[in-house]
C-alpha positions as CSV (number, residue, x, y, z in Angstrom):
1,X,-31.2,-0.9,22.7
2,X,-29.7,-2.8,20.3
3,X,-26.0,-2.6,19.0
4,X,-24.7,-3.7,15.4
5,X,-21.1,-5.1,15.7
6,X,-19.1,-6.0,12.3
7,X,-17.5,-9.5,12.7
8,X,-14.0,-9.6,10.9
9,X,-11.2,-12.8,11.0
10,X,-8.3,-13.2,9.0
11,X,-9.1,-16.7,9.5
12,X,-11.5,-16.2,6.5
13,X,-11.1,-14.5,2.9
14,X,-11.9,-10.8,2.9
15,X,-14.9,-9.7,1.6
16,X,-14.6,-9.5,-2.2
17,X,-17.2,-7.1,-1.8
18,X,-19.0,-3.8,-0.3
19,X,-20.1,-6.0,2.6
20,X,-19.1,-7.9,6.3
21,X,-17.4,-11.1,6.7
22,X,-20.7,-10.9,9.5
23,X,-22.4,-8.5,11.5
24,X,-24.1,-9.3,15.4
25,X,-26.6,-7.8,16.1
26,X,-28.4,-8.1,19.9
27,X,-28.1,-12.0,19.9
28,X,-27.8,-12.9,16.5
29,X,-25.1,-13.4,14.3
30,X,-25.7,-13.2,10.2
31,X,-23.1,-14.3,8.1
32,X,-22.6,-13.4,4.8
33,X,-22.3,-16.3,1.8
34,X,-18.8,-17.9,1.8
35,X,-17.7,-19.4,-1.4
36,X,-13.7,-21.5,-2.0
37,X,-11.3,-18.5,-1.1
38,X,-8.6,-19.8,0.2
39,X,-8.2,-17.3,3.4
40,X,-4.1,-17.4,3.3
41,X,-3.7,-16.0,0.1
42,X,-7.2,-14.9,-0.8
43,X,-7.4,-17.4,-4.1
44,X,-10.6,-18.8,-5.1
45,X,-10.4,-23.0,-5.4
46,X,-11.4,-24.0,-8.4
47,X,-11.5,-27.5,-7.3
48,X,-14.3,-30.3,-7.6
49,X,-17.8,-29.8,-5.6
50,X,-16.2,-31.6,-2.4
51,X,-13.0,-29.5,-2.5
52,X,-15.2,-26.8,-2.7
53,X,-17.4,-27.5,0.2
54,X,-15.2,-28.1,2.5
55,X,-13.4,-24.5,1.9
56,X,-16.8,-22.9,2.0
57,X,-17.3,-24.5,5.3
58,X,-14.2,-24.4,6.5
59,X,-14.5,-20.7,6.2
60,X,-17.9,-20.1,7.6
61,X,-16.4,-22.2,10.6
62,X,-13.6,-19.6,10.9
63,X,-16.2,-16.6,11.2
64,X,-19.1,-17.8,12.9
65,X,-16.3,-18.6,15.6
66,X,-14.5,-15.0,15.1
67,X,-18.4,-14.0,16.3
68,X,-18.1,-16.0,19.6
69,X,-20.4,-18.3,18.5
70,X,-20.0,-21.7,17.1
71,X,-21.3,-24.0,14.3
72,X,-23.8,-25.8,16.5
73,X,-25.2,-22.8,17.2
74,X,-26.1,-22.2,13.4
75,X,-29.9,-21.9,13.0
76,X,-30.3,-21.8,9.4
77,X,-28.1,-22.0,6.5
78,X,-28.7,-21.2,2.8
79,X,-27.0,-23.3,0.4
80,X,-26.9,-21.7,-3.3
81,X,-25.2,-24.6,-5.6
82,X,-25.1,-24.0,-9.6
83,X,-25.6,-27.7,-10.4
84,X,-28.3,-29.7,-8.5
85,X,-26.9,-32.8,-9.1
86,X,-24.2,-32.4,-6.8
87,X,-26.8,-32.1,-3.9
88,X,-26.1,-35.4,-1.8
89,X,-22.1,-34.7,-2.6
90,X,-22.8,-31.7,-0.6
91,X,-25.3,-33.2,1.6
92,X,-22.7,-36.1,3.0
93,X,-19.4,-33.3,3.6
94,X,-22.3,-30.8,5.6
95,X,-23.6,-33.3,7.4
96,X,-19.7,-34.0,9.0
97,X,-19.7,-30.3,10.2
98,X,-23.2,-29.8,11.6
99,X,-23.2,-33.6,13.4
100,X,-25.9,-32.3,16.0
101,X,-28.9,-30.0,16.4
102,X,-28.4,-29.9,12.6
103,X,-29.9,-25.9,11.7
104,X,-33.0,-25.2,9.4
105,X,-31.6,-25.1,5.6
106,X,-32.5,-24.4,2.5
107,X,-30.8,-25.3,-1.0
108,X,-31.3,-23.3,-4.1
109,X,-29.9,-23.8,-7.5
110,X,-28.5,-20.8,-9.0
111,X,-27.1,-20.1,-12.7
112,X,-23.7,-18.7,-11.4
113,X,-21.9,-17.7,-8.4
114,X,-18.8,-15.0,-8.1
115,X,-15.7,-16.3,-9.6
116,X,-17.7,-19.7,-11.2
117,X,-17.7,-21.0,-7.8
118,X,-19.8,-24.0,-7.6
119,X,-21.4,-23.4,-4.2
120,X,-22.1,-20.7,-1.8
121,X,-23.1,-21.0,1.5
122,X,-24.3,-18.8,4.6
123,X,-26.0,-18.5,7.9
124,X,-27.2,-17.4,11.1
125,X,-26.3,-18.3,14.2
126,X,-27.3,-18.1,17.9
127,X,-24.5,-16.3,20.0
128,X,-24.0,-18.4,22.9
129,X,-21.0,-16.6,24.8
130,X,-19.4,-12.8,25.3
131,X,-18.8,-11.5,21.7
132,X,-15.4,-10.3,21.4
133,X,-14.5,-8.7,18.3
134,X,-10.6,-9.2,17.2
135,X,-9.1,-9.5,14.2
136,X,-6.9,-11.8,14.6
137,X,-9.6,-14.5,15.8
């Protein structure tokens, strides 16, 4: 039988939505979209595409690891950008963060994104270790 666990941090911004930061599910993890929200004082970035990516990242990092999981343990990624051309900006920061066993991905460009963000990403992730829901992870 299998049993649906909500993944929260404080590590990451709260939802701005009805929705989970993440939710595991038997050995699974499937996190929701990140976009620049500055976790500390829940602020969206309005910085350049890099700025942006890393924060978007940065904060999928912080709640794929609040699952007991781990970026290289990401099996697929969507990437929702509302320019194309910033593609291999994106392409070169992503890279730095998923060095090896690099997931399955897709990229998709959109016409807008909440609060004009310029990218969104999320995932879903293999759980390798004992899920322990806290948070404060």
């Amino acid at each position: 039988m299998s049993s649906k666990e909500i993944v929260k941090t404080n590590k990451a911004p709260d939802a701005i939505g009805p929705y989970s930061q993440a939710v595991k599910i038997n050995k699974m993890v499937f996190l929701s979209g990140q976009i620049a929200i500055d976790p500390n004082n829940q602020q969206f970035i309005d910085g350049d595409i890099e700025t942006q990516t890393k924060r978007v990242l940065d904060n999928l990092k912080a709640v794929v690891e609040a699952s007991g999981s781990s970026l290289e343990s990401v099996v697929k990624t969507t990437i929702y950008l509302t320019n194309i051309d910033d593609f291999s900006k994106v392409n070169e920061i992503y890279a730095s963060y998923f060095s090896s066993g690099k997931p399955a991905r897709s990229t998709v460009c959109v016409a807008a994104l909440p609060k004009n963000a310029k990218i969104e990403i999320d995932a879903i992730a293999e759980m390798r270790k004992q899920f322990k829901q806290s948070n404060d992870v």
